[in-house]
N, C-alpha and C positions, 0 to 999 in steps of 0.2 A: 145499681147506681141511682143516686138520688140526685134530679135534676131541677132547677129553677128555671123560668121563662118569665120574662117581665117586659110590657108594653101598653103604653098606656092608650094607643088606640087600637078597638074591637079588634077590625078587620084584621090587622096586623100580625096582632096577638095570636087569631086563632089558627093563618099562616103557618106560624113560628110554632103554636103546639103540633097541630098536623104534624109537622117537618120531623119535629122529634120524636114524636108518635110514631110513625113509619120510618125513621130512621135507628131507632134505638125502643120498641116494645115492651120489653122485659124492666125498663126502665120507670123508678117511680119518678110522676112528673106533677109539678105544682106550679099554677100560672097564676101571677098575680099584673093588676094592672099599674100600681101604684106602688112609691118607695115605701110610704109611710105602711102600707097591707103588708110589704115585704117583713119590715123589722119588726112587726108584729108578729110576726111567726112565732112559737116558742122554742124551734127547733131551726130557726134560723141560719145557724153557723153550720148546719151538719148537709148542706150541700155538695156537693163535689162537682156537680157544674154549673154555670148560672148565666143563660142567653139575657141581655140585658139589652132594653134600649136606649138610646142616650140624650133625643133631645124629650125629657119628659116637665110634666107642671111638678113644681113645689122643687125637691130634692132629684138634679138629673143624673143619670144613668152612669154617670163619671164618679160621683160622690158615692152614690148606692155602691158602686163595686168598690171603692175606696175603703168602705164602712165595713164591705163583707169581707174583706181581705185584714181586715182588724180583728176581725173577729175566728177569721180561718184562714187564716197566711196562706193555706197548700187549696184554696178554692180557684177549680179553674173557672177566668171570666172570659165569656166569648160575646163582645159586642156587637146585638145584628142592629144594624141602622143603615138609613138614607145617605145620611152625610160621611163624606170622606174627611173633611177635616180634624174631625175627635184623632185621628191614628196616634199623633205624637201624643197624645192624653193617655192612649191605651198602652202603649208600649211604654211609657213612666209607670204604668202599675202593672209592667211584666204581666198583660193579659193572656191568655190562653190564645185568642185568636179574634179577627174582627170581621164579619158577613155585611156582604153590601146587601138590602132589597131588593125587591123582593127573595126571602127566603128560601132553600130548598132541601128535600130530604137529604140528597146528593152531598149539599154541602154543609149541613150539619153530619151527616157523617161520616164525613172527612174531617171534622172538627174532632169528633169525639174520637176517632185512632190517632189524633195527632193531640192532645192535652201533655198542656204542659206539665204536669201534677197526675201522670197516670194510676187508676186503681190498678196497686200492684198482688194483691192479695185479693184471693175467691171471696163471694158473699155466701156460698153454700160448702157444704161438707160432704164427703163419701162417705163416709160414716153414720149421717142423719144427726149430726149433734148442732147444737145454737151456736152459728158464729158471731163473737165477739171482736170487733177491732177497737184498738186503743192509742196503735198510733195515729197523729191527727185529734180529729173530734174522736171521742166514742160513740160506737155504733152499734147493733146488735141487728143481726138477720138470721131469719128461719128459712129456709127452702130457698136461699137469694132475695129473699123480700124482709125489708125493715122491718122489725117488731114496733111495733106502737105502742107507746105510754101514755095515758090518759094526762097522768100529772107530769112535769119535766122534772122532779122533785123524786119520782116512785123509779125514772130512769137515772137518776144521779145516787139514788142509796143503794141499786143496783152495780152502778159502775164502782163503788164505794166495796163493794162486797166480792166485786174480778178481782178490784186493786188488793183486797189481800189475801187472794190467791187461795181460796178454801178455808183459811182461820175463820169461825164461826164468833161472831161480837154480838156484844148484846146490844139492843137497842137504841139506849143511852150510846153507847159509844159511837154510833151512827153517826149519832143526832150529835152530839158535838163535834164531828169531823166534816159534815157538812153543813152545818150550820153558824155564824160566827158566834152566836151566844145561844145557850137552851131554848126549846121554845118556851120554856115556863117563865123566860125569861122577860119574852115579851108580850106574854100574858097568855098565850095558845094553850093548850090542851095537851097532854100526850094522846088524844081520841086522831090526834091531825097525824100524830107518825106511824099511827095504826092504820090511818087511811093511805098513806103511802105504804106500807109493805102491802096493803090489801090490792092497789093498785099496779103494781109491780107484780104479786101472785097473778092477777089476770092478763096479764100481757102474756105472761109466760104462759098460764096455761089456755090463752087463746089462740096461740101459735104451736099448741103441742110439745110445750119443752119444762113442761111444771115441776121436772124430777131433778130439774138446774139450783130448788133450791132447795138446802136445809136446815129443818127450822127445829130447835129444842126450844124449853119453856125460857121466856123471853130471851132467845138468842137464833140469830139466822148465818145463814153463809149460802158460800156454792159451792157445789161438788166438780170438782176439776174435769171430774171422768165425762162430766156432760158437757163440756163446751171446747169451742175449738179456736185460739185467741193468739191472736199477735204476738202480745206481751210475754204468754205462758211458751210460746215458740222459740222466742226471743234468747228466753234464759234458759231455755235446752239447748242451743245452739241451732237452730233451722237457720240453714241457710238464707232461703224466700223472707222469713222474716227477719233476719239482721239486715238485709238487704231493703225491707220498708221502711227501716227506721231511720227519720229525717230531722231526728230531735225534737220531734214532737211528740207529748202524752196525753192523751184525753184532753185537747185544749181548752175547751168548755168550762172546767173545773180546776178554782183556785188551787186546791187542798190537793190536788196530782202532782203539786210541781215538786213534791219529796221524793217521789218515785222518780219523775221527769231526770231529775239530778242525778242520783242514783245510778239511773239509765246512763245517762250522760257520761258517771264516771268511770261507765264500765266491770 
């Protein structure tokens, strides 16, 4: 589970990580003090829970989860703050839940069994294979833990490469499906979509799962047999995963909404 905490003052803040640190360990967590540090994120939308506090400087805690719910409709938002007043704010943007302060492990963990948007699907495999999920944002975990992308570009020509399912494309064809025009188009190199698959190879093989991908002379894919995926569930009939699916696909990504439909139409 990948978690946000946002508070713009110190002491507060580090409260509220403790809480969820001892409430939730296994949990990766990211503490920002500021909205504008938050949207800076590159991976922003791919939370699934986000403590937020609400009276903050610039952009406050009502807008920020406003923005993040734009961006990830199924993001739960659990408002910890002082004030009681925000509530009717928070229940107009169907929050997850709202924590009076000071903070507790206690009651962030009762947060997190009670989300309104529960992860309904494992982040690990019995198997030892990479799991992938797609519905929602896309996501990729080794062992229960995120894989990490250098570039957010090397993780989207990756999710480009789940999306069809083991057909192995060439480069080019990549590159025009996530891209709105070639890069030669707007003067780039093809050296930059080299640097993305090379970026994508190390994620993979720095989490032990480098056999996810295969590669012929300019052309790549993924091998089914190594990964363990929502979407590949989906269309076998699993149960657990026709049961995750919210109508959501890879939200992240324009170029999903062919499949998204698809999905859709059963």
């Amino acid at each position: 589970m990948r978690i946000l905490a946002v508070d713009d003052k110190e002491m507060p803040r580090k409260v509220l990580a403790r809480a969820i640190q001892k409430a939730a360990p296994d949990a990766e967590l990211v503490v920002c003090g500021f909205a504008s540090e938050v949207l800076a994120l590159p991976d922003v939308g791919d939370f699934e829970v986000v403590f937020v506090d609400i009276d903050m400087p610039g952009m406050n805690g009502v807008d920020l989860a406003r923005e993040l719910k734009r961006r990830n409709p199924k993001v739960n938002i659990v408002f910890a703050t002082g004030y009681g007043e925000y509530m009717a704010d928070a229940f107009a943007l169907h929050s997850s839940g709202y924590l009076m302060k000071p903070i507790t492990a206690e009651a962030v963990a009762e947060e997190l069994e009670n989300l309104r948007f529960p992860s309904s699907l494992p982040t690990s495999d019995d198997d030892g294979r990479l799991v992938v999920r797609c519905f929602g944002n896309f996501e990729v975990f080794a062992e229960g833990k995120p894989v990490v992308f250098a570039r957010a570009k090397s993780k989207e020509l990756f999710a480009f490469l789940v999306d069809r399912r083991g057909a192995v494309v060439s480069l080019r064809e990549a590159e025009a499906a996530i891209w709105d025009e070639p890069l030669g188009g707007r003067g780039a190199s093809s050296s930059y979509l080299r640097t993305l698959v090379w970026g994508m190879r190390q994620a993979l093989s720095a989490c032990g799962h480098s056999e996810v991908l295969v590669r012929r002379r300019g052309m790549i894919g993924v091998d089914m047999r190594h990964v363990s995926c929502d979407y590949y569930d989906f269309l076998a009939g699993n149960p657990m995963a026709i049961a995750a699916w919210r109508g959501e696909y890879m939200s992240q990504y324009s170029w999903a909404e062919v499949t998204k439909a698809a999905l859709a139409r059963g």
